[in-house]
TIKEGU-393582 format. One line per field, with one value per residue (C-alpha): x, y, z. Coordinates in steps of 0.5 Angstrom, whole numbers, plus 500, padded with zeros to 3 digits. Layout:
BEGIN
x: X;...
y: Y;...
z: Z;...
//
This chain:
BEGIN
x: 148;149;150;156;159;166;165;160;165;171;166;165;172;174;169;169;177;176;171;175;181;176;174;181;177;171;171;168;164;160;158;152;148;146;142;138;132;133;124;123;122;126;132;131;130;137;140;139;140;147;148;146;150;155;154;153;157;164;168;172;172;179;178;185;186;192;194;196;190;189;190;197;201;206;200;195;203;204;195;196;201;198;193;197;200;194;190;196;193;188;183;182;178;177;180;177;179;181;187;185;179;177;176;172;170;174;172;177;176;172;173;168;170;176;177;182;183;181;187;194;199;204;203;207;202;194;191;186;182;183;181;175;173;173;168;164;162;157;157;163;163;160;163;170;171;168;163;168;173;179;180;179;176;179;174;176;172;175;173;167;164;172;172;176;184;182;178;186;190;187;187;194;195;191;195;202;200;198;204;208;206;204;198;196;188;186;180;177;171;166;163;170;173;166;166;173;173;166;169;175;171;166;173;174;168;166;172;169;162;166;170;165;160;164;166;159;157;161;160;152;153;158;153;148;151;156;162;167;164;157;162;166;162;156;161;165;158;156;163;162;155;158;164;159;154;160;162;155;156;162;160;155;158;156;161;160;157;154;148;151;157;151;150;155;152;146;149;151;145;140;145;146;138;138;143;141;134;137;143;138;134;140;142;136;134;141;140;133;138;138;144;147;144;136;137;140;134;129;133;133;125;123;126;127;119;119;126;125;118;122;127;122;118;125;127;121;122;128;125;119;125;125;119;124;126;134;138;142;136;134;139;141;134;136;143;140;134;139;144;138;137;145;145;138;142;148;146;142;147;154;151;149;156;160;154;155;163;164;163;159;162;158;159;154;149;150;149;142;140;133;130;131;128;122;122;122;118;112;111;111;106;101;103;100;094;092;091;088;084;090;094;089;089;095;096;090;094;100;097;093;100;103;097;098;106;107;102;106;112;116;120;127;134;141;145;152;147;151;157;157;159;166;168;173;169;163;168;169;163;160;166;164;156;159;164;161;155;155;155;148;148;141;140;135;132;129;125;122;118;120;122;129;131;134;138;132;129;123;125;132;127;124;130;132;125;127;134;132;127;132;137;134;127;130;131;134;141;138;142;149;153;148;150;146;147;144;150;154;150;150;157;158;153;156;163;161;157;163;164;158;155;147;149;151;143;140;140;133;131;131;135;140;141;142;147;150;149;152;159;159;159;164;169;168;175;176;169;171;177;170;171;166;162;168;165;159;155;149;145;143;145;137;138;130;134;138;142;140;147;148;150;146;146;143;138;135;129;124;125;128;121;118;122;120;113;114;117;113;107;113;112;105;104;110;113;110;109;109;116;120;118;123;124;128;133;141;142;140;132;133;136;131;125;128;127;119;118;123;118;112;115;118;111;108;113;112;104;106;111;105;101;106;108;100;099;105;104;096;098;103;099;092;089;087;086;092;096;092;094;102;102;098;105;109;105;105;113;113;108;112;118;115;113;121;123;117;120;127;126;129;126;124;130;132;135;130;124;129;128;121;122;127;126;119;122;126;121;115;120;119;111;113;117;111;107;110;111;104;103;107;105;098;099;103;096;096;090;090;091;098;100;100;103;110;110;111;116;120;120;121;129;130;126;130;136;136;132;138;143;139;139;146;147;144;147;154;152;152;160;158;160;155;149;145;148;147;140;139;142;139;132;133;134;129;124;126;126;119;118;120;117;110;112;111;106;101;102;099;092;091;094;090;083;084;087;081;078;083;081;086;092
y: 410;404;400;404;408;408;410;415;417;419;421;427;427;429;433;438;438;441;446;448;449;453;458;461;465;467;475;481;487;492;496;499;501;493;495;500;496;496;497;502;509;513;508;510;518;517;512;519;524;521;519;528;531;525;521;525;519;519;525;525;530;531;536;539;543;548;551;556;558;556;562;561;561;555;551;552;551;545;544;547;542;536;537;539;532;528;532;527;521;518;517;524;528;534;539;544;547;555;554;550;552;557;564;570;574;581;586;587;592;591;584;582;579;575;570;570;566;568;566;568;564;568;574;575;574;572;578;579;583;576;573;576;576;569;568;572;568;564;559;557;556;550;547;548;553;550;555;556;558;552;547;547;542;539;536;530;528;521;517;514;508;506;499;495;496;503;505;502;506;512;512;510;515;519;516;517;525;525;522;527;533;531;535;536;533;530;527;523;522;519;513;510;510;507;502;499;501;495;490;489;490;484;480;480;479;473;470;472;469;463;462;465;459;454;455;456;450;445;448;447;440;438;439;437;430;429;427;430;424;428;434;433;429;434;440;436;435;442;445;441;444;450;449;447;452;458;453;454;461;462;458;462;468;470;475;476;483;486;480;474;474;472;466;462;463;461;455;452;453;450;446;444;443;437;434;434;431;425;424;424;420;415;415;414;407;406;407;402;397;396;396;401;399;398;405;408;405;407;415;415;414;417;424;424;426;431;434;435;438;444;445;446;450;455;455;457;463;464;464;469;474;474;478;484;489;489;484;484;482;477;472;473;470;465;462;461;458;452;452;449;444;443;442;436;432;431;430;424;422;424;423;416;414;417;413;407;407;410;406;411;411;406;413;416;411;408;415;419;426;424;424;430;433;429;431;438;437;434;440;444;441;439;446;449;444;445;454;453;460;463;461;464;470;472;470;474;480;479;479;485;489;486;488;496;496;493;499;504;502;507;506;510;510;513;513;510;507;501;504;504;511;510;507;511;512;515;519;523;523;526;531;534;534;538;543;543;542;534;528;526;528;533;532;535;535;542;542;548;549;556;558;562;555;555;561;566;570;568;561;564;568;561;558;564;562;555;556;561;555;549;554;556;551;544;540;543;547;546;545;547;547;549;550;551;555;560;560;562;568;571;572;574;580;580;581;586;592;592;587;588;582;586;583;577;575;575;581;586;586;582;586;587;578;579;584;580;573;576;579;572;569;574;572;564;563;565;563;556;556;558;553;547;550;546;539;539;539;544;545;540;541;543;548;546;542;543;541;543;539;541;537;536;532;525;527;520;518;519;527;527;524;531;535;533;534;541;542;540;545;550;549;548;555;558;556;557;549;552;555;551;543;539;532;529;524;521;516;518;519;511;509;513;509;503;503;505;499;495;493;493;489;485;484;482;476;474;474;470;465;464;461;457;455;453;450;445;442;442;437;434;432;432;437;444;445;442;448;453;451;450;457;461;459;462;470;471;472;476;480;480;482;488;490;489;493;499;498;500;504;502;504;498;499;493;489;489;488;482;479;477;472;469;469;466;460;458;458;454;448;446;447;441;437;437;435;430;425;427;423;418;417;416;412;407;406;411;414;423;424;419;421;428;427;423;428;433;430;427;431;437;435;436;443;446;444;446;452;454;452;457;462;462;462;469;472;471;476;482;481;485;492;493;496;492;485;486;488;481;477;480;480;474;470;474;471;465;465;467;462;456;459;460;453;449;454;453;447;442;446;446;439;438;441;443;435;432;428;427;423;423;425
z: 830;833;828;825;831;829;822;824;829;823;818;823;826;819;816;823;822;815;817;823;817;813;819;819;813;817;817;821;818;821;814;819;812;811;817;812;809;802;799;804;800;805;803;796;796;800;794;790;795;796;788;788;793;796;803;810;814;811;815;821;826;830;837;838;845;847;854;851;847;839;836;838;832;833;835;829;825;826;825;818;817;820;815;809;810;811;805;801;803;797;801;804;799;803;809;813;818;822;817;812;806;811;809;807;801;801;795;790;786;779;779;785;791;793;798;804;810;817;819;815;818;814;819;824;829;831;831;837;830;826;832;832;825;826;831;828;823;826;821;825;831;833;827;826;833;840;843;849;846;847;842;834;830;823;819;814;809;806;800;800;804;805;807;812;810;807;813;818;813;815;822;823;819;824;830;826;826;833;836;832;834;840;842;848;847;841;840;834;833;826;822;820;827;830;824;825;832;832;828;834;839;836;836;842;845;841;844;850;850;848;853;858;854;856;862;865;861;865;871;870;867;873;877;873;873;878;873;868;864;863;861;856;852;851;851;845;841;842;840;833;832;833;828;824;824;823;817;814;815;811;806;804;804;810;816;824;825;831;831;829;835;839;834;838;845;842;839;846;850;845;843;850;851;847;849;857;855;852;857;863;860;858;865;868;864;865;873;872;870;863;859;855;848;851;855;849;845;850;851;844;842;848;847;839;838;845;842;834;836;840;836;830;835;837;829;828;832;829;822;824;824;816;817;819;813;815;813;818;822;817;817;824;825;819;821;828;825;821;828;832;827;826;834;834;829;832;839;835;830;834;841;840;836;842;848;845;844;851;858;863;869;875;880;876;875;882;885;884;886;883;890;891;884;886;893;891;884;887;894;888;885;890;892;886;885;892;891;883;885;888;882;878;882;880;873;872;876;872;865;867;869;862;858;861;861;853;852;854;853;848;841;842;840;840;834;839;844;843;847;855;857;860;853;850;844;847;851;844;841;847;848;840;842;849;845;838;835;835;830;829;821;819;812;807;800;798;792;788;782;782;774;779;782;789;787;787;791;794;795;799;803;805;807;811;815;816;817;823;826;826;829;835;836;832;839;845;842;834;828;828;822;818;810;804;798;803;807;800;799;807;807;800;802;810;805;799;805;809;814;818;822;820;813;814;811;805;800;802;795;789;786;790;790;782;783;789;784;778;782;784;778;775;782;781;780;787;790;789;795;799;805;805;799;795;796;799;791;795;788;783;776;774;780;782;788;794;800;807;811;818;825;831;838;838;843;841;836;840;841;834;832;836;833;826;828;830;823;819;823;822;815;814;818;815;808;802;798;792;793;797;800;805;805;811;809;811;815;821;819;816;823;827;821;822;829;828;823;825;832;828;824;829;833;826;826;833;832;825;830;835;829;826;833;835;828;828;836;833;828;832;838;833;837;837;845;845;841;844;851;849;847;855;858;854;852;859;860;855;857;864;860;858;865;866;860;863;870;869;864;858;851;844;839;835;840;844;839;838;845;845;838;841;848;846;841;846;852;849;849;857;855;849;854;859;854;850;856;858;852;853;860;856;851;857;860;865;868;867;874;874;868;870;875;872;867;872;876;871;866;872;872;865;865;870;868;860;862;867;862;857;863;864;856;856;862;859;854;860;859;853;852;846;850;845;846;854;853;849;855;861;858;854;861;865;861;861;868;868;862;867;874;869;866;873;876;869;867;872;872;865;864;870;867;860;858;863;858;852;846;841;845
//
């Protein structure tokens, strides 16, 4: 580097030049099924469940208001055309709707039963008798009526899993529709829209993490450094490592999704940490009297060691997410593993390059503002040596508290809990949970080995228990929209005994289903017009498997994990197993499992990254005390984080569990840094207690200033309007917080005492 500084210099000039050019093909994905895992056995019954009865996420829902009232006929007009018009889109493979596959069975003479709409708009006029018909039928309402009677739901089922370009044509088609009729509310709900919807919202939010980075950047390295010199040179490294970074990512194929848009944030503020240690010691040697070429020698050998050993320890912490069953979470831990490494050797190839080209400004090297760290830095210390067992006091305390709160702290989720409240799209969620039945999926396997399949008699009988449980006890308001082949039998037998709601049921007697199920099979042409029943696929070819779908509020994976164990005493106590046993699946229960193994999996990792950690400074410094006491400083804070999270009330979830590695990967380097120019300090001659001392004090300035840097880094993440992301700064920074007052609290008396008597540091 200090042989070749220009040619180093334009060797990266061009190569960082090529891959900006290539960053223009980066792309953005949200395809929240990666966040499945692909070995989990949940995973794989979904695989065939969904390749049996077809995916339970592919709809949209639309609400539509009137003043006047929805059974005017001009509104449901233009709702019927709306619809018509959509249905001829190739993406769109299905409509329900009042006015659309929405109708009932009517005897017709000797040829069974023949369907008719609720809603006949070629009548003059709604009647108050269709009106009422149609709000009779349970099934109904909650799913395409609201239960206060003011708006009408259209059900959209589009092609499956419809990928970015397909998912845009739909909603503008959507939007085109709502600004021609021109409905008086509108609202838009479903998996299509929230996909998109999170792919722009990642666009612009990486461009605010950017900005927000940098500019909180050059405010901490103005301060820092008193000069615009000590700011533009870091940030222009720190800038390529993340050009870099990204041109990894698309070389390998990899896209931002709802993790990797933190990966910049993280770039600059680890990045940055190797960057200041290095200048700081580049500028004292210069403020010492050496020349730019001894002082960048003396830097360069003093910090390399200190920095590769924090940058390994916080890589590791990255790389322990392999651990997780998520691929999304996998190579997160990955990318930000390499960029860790990326940002360490520029700052010592690139950093270097640019030092020696670069005269430094003699207002930084004449003034100095170590008299005041020290000032500062040693009160702190003596302070801390003078009440050891004040000390010890309170970290006891502390770590007690941390112990009690990580035990109670509760695994939950929300399937939108990415979205703050006032986002418009949590907005409409909420207004179809309130109004309708929700658009959490419920989805069910129901498997019998009865000789008559899912069409007889005794397992019918079954379904109608369970169907009855999960509408009134499953959760607070139950499942609404409940269909299974047993929705198709109740109206036909509510239909062939004269429109009475009493028989809106199954069939009293075997007998009397056979006649029902023979009348329907002789009216198939008919039945098949039957609203929903036409693309749901309920039966399996073999008819020894069915389909329970319906929808429910997202009461959160906590109460959802309740209501699960109540149905499965339900069903021990109630349902016969050698006729009819259930299997939970669909993408809701995969979030809701992937959330309960994820943390485990995740404390595994962080167990494995705490192993690792301790093995690599054991060797490094070739002494196993020295491992165990690099790692006391840095549990402790995460400990402390949980009584934060307990505190506030905030549940573990994905990003959550995700915290505590990062946040530990990263804190243990203001322990390596102590510990490294304690070494150095050692090996200069100094007895235990001077090098202790000097250690502490000019290692303080460093500590602080990255560690603050790493904090500010982590709070521009609160810019976020994913709960998620926000959640990562805010915790991300507090413990990094406690990591350094820990840091500067715990060191001096373990090195005072634990290092007492070293031999081969």
């Amino acid at each position: 580097m200090i042989k070749w500084p220009k040619t180093l210099l334009l060797f990266f000039t061009v190569l960082t030049v090529f891959f900006l050019y290539q960053l223009q093909y980066l792309g953005f994905d949200y395809d929240y099924e990666k966040y499945f895992p692909k070995s989990d056995d949940s995973k794989i019954h979904y695989e065939k469940f969904k390749n049996q009865y077809g995916a339970d996420s592919d709809f949209l829902l639309i609400g539509i208001e009137n003043n006047k009232g929805i059974f005017q006929k001009d509104f449901l007009l233009h709702v019927k055309k709306m619809g018509d018009e959509l249905i001829k889109d190739s993406l769109v493979e299905f409509i329900a709707s009042p006015v659309h596959n929405c109708g009932y069975y009517k005897k017709s003479g000797f040829s069974g039963l023949v369907f008719k709409p609720y809603l006949d708009l070629r009548k003059a006029s709604i009647s108050k008798e269709d009106s009422l018909r149609i709000y009779g039928n349970d099934q109904l309402v909650g799913s395409l009526l609201s239960k206060n009677g003011k708006s009408i739901c259209v059900f959209i089922q589009t092609k499956e899993n419809l990928n970015k370009s397909e998912a845009n044509h739909v909603l503008s088609l959507i939007d085109q529709k709502r600004n021609l009729y021109d409905f008086e509310v509108f609202r838009v709900a479903g998996r299509v829209l929230g996909q998109t919807y999170f792919i722009k919202k990642m666009i612009l939010e990486l461009g605010i993490f950017i900005s927000s980075s940098i500019a909180l950047l050059v405010g901490f390295l103005y301060i820092s450094f008193r000069s615009w010199w000590g700011v533009v040179v870091p940030l222009l490294i720190v800038l390529v490592a993340m050009v870099w970074t990204l041109a990894v990512m698309l070389f390998t194929g990899k896209s931002f999704d709802l993790l990797m848009v933190m990966l910049p944030t993280i770039i600059f503020v680890v990045g940055m940490s190797d960057l200041v240690h290095l200048l700081t010691k580049y500028i004292d040697e210069l403020r010492f009297g050496k020349s730019k070429i001894d002082a960048l020698r003396v830097a360069f050998k003093e910090v390399r060691w200190a920095t590769f050993l924090t940058s390994l320890t916080t890589s590791i912490g990255f790389f322990s997410l392999i651990s997780a069953n998520i691929t999304p979470i996998k190579e997160f831990g990955i990318y930000a593993g390499i960029s860790v490494f990326v940002a360490y050797f520029l700052a010592f190839t690139l950093l270097p390059s640019v030092l020696v080209l670069v005269k430094p400004p003699k207002k930084l090297i004449q003034s100095s503002n170590s008299n005041f760290w020290d000032k500062y830095l040693r009160i702190w210390f003596l302070s801390v040596i003078r009440n050891k067992k004040k000390v010890v006091v309170i970290l006891s305390s502390l770590t007690l508290l941390g112990i009690y709160t990580a035990s109670e702290l509760k695994i939950n989720n929300f399937i939108l809990e990415d979205l703050s409240d006032n986002d418009p799209i949590k907005k409409d969620v909420v207004y179809f949970e309130e109004n309708y039945s929700g658009l959490r999926p419920f989805e069910a396997e129901l498997i019998t080995q009865h000789p008559n399949g899912v069409l007889g008699f005794e397992f019918l009988k079954e379904l109608q228990k369970l169907e009855n449980y999960l509408k009134k006890n499953y959760t607070v308001e139950g499942v609404g929209f409940l269909t299974s082949p047993l929705t198709i039998i109740k109206e036909a037998n509510f239909i062939k005994n004269g429109s009475k709601p009493k028989h809106r049921c199954l069939p009293e007697t075997e007998r009397r289903l056979n006649t029902l199920l023979k009348q329907m099979k002789r009216g198939a042409s008919k039945f098949k017009k039957m609203d929903l029943n036409k693309n749901l696929n309920l039966i399996s070819t073999d008819s020894l498997s069915c389909r329970l779908t319906g929808k429910l509020r997202d009461v959160g994976g906590l109460k959802i994990k309740e209501a699960n164990r109540n149905l499965e005493k339900f069903l021990e106590e109630n349902i016969n197993p050698d006729v009819m046993k259930i299997k939970l699946t669909g993408t809701a229960v995969l979030i809701d499992n992937n959330n309960s193994t994820l943390s485990k999996t995740l404390i595994l990792g962080l167990i494995l990254a705490f192993a690792v950690i301790a093995l690599v400074v054991g060797i490094m410094f070739n002494s196993f005390r020295i491992a165990l006491f690099s790692l006391i400083p840095n549990i402790l804070p995460l400990l402390l984080l949980t009584t934060v999270m307990w505190i506030s009330d905030i549940d573990l979830k994905i990003s959550t569990s995700l915290i505590f590695t990062l946040a530990f990967g990263i804190a243990v380097d203001d322990t390596i840094h102590l510990l490294s120019k304690y070494k150095l300090e050692r090996r200069k001659g100094r007895n235990h207690l001077y090098a202790l001392k000097r250690s502490y004090l000019s290692s303080g300035k460093a500590i602080i200033v990255t560690s603050l840097i790493l904090v500010g880094g982590f709070l521009t993440l609160l810019f976020s309007s994913f709960t998620s992301t926000f959640y990562m700064g805010l915790m991300g920074s507090v413990t990094l917080f406690i990591a350094l007052t820990l840091d500067l609290m715990i060191m001096p008396l373990i090195m005072l005492y634990g290092l007492a008597t070293p031999q081969k540091i």
